[in-house]
C-alpha positions as CSV (number, residue, x, y, z in Angstrom):
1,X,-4.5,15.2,7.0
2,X,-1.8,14.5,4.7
3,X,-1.7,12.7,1.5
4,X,0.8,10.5,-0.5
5,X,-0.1,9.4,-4.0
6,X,2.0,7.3,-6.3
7,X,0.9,5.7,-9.7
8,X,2.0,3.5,-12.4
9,X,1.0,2.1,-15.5
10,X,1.6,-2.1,-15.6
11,X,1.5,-3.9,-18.8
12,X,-1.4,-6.7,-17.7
13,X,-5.3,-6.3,-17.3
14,X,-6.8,-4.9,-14.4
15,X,-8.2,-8.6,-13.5
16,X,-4.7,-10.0,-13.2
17,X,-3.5,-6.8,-11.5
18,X,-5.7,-6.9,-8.9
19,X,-5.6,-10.8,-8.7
20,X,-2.0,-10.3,-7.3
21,X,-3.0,-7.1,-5.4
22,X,-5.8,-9.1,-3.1
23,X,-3.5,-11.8,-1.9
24,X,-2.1,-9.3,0.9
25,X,0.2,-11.7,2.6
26,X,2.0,-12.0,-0.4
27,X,3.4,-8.0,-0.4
28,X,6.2,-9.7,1.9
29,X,7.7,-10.9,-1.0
30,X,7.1,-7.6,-2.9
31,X,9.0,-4.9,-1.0
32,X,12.5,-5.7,0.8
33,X,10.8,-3.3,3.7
34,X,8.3,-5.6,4.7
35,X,9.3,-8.4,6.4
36,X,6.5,-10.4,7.2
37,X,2.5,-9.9,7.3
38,X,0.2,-12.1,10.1
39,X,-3.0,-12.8,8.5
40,X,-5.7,-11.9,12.1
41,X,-8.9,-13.4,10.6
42,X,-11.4,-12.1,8.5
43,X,-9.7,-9.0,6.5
44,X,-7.3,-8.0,9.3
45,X,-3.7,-8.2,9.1
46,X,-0.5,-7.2,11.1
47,X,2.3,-5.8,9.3
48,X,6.2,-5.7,10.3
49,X,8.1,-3.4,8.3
50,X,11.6,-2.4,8.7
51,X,12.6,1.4,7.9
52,X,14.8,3.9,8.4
53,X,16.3,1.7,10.7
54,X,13.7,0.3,12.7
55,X,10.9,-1.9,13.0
56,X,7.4,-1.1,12.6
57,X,3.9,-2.8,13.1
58,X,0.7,-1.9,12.6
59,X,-2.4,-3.7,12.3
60,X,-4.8,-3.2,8.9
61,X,-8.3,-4.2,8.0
62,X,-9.2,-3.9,4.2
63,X,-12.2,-1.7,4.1
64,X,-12.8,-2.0,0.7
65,X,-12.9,-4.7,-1.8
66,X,-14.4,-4.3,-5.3
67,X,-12.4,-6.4,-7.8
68,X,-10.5,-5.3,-10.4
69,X,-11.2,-1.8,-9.7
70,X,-10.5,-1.3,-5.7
71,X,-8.9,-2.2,-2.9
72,X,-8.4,-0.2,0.8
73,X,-7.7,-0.2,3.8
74,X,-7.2,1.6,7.2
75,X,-5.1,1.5,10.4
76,X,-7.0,-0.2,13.5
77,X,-4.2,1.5,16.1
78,X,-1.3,3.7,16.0
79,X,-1.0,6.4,13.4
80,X,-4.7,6.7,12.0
81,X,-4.3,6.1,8.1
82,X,-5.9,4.7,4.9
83,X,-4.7,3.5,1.9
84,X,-6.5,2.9,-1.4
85,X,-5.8,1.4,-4.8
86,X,-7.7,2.2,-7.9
87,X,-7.0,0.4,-10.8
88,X,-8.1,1.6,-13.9
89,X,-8.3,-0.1,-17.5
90,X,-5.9,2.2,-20.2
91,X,-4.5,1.0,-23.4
92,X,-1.0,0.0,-22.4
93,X,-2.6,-2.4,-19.8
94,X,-3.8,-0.9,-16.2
95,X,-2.9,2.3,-14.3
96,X,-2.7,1.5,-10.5
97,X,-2.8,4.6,-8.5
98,X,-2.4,4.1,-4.9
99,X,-3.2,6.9,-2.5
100,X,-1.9,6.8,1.3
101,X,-3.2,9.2,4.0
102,X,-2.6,10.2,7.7
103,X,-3.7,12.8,10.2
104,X,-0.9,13.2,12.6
105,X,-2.4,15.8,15.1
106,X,0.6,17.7,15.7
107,X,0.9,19.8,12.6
108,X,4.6,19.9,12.9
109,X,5.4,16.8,13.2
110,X,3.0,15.9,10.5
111,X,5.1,18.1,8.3
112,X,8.6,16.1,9.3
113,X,7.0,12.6,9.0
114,X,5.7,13.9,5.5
115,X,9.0,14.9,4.2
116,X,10.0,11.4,5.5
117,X,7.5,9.5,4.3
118,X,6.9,10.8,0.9
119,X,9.9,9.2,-0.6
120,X,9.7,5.6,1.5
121,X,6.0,5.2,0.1
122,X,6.9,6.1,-3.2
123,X,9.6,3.8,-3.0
124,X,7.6,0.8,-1.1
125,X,5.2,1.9,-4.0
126,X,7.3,1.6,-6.8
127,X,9.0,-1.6,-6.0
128,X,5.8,-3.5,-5.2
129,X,4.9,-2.6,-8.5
130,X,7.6,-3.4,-10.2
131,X,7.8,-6.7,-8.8
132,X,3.6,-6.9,-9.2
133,X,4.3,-6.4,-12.5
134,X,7.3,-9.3,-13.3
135,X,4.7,-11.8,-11.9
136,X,2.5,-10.7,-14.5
């Protein structure tokens, strides 16, 4: 299994953090990646995202919803992974840590997609937060 954690500290309480957090088809407008996100029913989504020159979707279901301290989810096809934010109350405002993993059964290529994907998450990571955070 491999793990990808990014984190950031955003000037606004974790209430208002994760009140823009929860509204998941709204991360279209949060990362120039994603290009759109089909609500399924329930907690389900698809996602179409568009990287390293090609397009991706993948289907999500949010496993986990304790507001303003958590939100998850997991793959429901494809490339089995979960993804979690943890928000956390500091004194600048809220650290958001978001955590990403995958089990890619070939060891090898678990090591190339890692060396990939490392800086795209961080980088999906960092500009939804960014943009989380001018909403604010």
């Amino acid at each position: 299994m491999a793990t990808i954690e990014h984190s950031a500290i955003l000037r606004a309480s974790p209430e208002r953090v994760f009140a823009l957090l929860e509204r998941v088809e709204d991360f279209v407008e949060y990362s120039d990646m994603i290009q759109a996100i089909e609500p399924l029913g329930g907690e389900r989504y698809r996602w179409h995202v568009r990287a390293v020159g090609m397009d991706w979707s993948f289907d999500v279901e949010i496993t986990e919803k304790q507001p303003p301290k958590t939100l998850a989810w997991e793959s429901l096809e494809g490339v089995r992974n979960q993804g979690c934010y943890r928000l956390t109350p500091v004194a600048e405002g809220t650290q958001v840590a978001l955590t990403v993993t995958y089990v890619i059964r070939n060891r090898m290529v678990e090591k190339a997609v890692t060396r990939a994907a490392r800086p795209l998450v961080n980088k999906v990571s960092r500009q939804i937060l960014e943009r989380v955070e001018a909403k604010l």
